[in-house]
N, C-alpha and C positions, 0 to 999 in steps of 0.2 A: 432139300435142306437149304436154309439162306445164308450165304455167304455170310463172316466174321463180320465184315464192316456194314451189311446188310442190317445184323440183328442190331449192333451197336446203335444204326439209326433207326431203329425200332422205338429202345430202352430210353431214346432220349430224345424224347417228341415233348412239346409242350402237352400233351393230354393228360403225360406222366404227373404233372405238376400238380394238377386237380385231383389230380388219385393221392397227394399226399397229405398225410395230416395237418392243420391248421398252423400249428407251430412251426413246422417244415415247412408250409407254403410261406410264412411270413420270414422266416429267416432267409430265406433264397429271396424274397422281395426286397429286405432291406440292402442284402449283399450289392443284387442289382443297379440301384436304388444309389449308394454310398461309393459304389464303383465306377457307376454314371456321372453323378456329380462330383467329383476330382476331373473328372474327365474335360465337363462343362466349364470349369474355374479354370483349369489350364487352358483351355481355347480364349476364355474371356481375356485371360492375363496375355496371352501371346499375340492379339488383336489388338490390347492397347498399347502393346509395345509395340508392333507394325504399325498401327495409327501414330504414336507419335512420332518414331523413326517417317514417316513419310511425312508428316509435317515440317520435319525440320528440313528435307532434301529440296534444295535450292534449285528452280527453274531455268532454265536455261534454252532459251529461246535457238530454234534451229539456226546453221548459218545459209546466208544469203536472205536475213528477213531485216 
């Protein structure tokens, strides 16, 4: 008999996904999909703010040069 957390990773294999109805596959795609992209914009927006934070940080030549 397979252990709890065994079966659980049975129940929840991407195969499951193809086994569901057409309406269920697409609403878990857009979830995906909509959950992904927040994801991507918050990276975007956090890279332009690193990018311009490191634009403005003033060089500073080592000493003894």
């Amino acid at each position: 008999m397979p252990s709890r957390s065994q079966s659980r990773l049975k129940t929840n294999s991407p195969g499951l996904l193809r086994d569901l109805p057409e309406p269920a596959q697409d609403a878990f795609r857009t979830g995906v999909v909509d959950g992904l992209h927040g994801v991507a914009l918050g990276t975007a927006a956090l890279c332009a703010v690193a990018f311009a934070v490191a634009w403005l940080v003033r060089e500073v030549p080592p000493p003894g040069r």
